[in-house]
N, C-alpha and C positions, 0 to 999 in steps of 0.2 A: 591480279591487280596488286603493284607493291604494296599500298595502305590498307588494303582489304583485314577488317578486323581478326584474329582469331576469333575460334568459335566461344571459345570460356570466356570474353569477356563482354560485358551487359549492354548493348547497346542502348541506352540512354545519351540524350542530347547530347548534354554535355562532358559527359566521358567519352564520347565516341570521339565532338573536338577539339578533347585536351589530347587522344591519341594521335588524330592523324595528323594533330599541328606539333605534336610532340612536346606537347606540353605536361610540364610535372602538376599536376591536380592540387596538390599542397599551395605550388606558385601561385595559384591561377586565382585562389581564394576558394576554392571548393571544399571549404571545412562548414557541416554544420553547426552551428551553435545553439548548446543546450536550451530548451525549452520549459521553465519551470510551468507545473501540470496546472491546468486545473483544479479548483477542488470542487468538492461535493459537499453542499448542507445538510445539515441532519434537520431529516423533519419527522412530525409527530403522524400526519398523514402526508401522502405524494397526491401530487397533481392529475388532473385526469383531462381528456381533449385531443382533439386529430394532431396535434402541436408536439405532441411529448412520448418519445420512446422508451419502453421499458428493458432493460438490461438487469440479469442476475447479480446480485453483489456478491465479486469474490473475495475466497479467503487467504489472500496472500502478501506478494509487495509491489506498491504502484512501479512500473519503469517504462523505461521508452528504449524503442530498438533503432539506432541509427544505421544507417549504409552509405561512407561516403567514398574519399581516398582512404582512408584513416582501415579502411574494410567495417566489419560489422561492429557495433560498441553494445554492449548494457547498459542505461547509465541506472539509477538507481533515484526514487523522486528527489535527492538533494544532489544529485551529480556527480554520488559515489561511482567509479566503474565495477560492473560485478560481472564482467563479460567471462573471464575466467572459470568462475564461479560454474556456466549454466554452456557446457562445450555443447550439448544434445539443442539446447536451444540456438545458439550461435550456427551450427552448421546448418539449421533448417533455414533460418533467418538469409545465408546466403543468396536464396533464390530472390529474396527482395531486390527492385532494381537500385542503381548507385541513384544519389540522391534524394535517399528516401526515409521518412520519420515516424515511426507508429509510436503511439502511446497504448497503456495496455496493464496489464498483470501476469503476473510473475506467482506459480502454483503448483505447488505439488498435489498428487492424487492417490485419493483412498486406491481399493481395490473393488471399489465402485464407483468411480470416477468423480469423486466429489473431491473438490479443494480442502485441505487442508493447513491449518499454517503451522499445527506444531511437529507435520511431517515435513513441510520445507524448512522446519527450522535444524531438523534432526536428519536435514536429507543425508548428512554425510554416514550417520551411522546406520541411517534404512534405506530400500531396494523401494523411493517412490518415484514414479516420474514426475517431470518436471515440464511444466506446459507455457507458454507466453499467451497469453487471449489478450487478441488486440482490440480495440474500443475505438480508434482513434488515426486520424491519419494526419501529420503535422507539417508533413514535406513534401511535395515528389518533385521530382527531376529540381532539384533543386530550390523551388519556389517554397516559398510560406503559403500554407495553406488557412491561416489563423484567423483571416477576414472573412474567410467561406463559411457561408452555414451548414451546421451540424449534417443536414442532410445530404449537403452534397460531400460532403469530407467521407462520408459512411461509405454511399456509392463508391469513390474513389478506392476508400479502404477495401470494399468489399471484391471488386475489381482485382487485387494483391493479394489477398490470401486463399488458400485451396484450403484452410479446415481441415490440416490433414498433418500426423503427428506431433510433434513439440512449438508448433506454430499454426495458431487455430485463431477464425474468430469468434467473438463474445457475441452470439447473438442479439440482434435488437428485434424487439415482442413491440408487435403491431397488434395488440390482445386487449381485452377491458384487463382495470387495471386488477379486481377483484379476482379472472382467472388466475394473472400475474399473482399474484401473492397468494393463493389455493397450491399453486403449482409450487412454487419455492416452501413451504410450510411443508407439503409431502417428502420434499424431497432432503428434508434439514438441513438447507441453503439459508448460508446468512443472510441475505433479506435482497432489496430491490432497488436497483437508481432509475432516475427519470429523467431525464434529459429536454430539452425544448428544440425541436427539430430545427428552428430558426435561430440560435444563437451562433456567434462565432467562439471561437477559443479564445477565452479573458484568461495568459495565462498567467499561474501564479494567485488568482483570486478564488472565493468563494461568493458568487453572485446569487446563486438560486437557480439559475438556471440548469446547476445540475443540483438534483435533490436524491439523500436517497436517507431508504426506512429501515433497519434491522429488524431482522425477526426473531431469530436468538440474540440474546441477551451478551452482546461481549465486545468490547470496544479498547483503546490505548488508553494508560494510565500512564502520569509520572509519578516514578519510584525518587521521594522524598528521605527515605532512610530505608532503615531495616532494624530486627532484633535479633543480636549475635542466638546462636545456635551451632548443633554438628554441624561441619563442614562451611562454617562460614555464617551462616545465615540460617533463623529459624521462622522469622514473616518479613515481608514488604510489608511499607505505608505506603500508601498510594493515595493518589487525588489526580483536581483536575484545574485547571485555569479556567477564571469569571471574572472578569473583568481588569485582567491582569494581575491576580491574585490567586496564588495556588491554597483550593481548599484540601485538606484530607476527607479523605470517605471511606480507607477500610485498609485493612492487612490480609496479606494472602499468603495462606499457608499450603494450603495444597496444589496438587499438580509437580511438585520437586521430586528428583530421584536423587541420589546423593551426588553424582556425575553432574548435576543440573545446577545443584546448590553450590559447587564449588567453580562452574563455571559462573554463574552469576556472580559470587562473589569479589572473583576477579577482576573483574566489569565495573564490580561499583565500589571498592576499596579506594581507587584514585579519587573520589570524590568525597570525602570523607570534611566535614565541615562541626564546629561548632552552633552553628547560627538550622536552629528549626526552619526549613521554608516554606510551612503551613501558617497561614493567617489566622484560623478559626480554632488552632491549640494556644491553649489547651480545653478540653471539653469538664461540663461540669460533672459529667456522670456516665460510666460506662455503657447505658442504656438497655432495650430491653432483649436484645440481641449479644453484650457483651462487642460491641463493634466500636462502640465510644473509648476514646482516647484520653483520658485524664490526665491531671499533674504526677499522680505517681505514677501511672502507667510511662509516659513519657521518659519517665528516669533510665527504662528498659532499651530506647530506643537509642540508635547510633544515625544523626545526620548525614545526610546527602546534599549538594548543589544540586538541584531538580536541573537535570541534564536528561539521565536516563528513559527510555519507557519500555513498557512491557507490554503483551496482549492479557488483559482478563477475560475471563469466563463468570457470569454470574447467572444468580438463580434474579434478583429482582433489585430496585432502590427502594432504599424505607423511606417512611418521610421525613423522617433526618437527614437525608441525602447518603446514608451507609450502604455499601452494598452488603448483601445476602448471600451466603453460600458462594464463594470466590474459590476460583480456581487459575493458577497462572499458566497460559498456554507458553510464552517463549518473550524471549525479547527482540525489540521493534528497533532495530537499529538507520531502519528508514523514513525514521517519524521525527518532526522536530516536536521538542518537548513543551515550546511555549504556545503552539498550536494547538494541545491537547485540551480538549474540553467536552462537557460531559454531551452524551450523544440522545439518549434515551429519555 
């Protein structure tokens, strides 16, 4: 048969009748258009009920995998392309069919298969792999899928992926919730999302309907300044946004290698400002911790345009609202900084 497809290419609806009509798929409108995600509320405890799925929360960067004409994309949660970026995951992603949208995470892995982010942040210089766990189905064969509920999008999802090397799915845990978070604590998984099986995709919003609880202690800061030191930088100020006002809550010195501190710096030289953009400086007393920021302490400090964020690690919050024992895993370049607020 002259039109009879070759084999390599996918037969879905609509690609199969931009071929045999000989249509250019670009012509035709077969572009999909970015989906800003979802978010997730932080909450103090998660929900419980036949209603709400549990899913691990990973340690990496939100993104969505498209397959159109365009072939396979990364986009990254602001629309960055990072397809370049992750070739092991793009070639897996091929078997997806045309017209098709996952949402998901983007993760590197110990050598015990836990995510990691300050090995995706360092993937270039270490031997970790790199995995997409999809959560999320946004497209097929061309359609939005955004009106459908959660549960039927999963099936759909579930349907598309085999679980099987650089393209895997995110389990969803049909479990009390109590095992859910026994299991993630053994396992030193950052904590746990909830989902409500009957919502649609609000995207772009943070409704409640996805909830999710950290268990270790480490969440996005914006880096508001820094204090000069070797190589550029010797601590971040960090805080977070309340009510459209960025508080500070602490400095982070550790976690830098000298390689780390010079690349940071580079990063955040272009931002360089006279104007503090902390509300709550200056503080009246260093505190009991040494974590408080005073008028002469301030003197040390070099301003930022709160643009930046970074991943921390902390041991606890005081009731000052300082963090404890801070440690900088990497920086967030897929995070918007006026979004940043405190989680815990």
């Amino acid at each position: 048969m002259a039109n009879e497809l070759p084999q390599h290419i996918n037969r879905s609806f609509t690609e199969a009748l931009c071929y045999l009509c000989r249509i250019d798929p670009t012509m035709a409108g077969y572009l999909i258009p970015f989906t800003p995600p979802m978010e997730c509320m932080p909450a103090a405890s998660l929900p419980e009920g036949d209603d709400w799925l549990y899913e691990v929360k990973l340690d990496g960067y939100r993104a969505q995998i498209s397959h159109d004409s365009r072939g396979v994309r990364i986009l990254s949660r602001n629309a960055k392309i990072l397809t370049s970026q992750f070739p092991d995951i793009v070639r897996a992603a091929e078997s997806l069919p045309f017209g098709c949208v996952i949402d998901g995470e983007l993760c590197a892995l110990t050598d015990k298969g836990i995510p990691s982010f300050q090995l995706l942040q360092n993937r270039g210089s270490v031997n970790a792999p790199t995995v997409f766990y999809a959560f999320d189905l946004l497209y097929l064969d061309y359609s939005p899928l955004l009106k459908r509920k959660l549960g039927e999008r999963r099936a759909g999802l579930e349907s598309l992926i085999k679980s099987t090397g650089h393209l895997q799915l995110s389990e969803g845990l049909r479990l009390p919730l109590a095992i859910v978070l026994d299991l993630v604590r053994k396992h030193s998984l950052e904590g746990v999302v909830a989902k409500r099986l009957s919502s649609t995709y609000e995207a772009g919003l943070r409704t409640g309907a996805w909830q999710k609880k950290r268990i270790t202690l480490a969440q996005e800061f914006v880096i508001g300044g820094y204090t000069p030191g070797d190589y550029g930088i010797d601590a971040l100020v960090i805080g977070f946004y309340r009510g459209g006002k960025l508080r500070y809550c602490g400095r982070v010195r550790n976690g830098f290698v000298p390689a780390s501190r010079r690349q940071v710096f580079a990063e955040l030289k272009g931002l360089r400002t006279d104007v503090c953009p902390f509300t709550n400086l200056p503080e009246k007393a260093a505190g009991r911790w040494g974590d408080g920021l005073t008028a002469a302490k301030m003197k040390e400090c070099v301003w930022l345009r709160p643009e930046a964020v970074a991943q921390i690690e902390f041991l606890e919050w005081t009731e000052s609202e300082h963090l404890r024992h801070v440690t900088f895993a990497g920086m967030r370049h897929d995070k918007d900084a006026r979004k940043v607020v405190r989680e815990t």
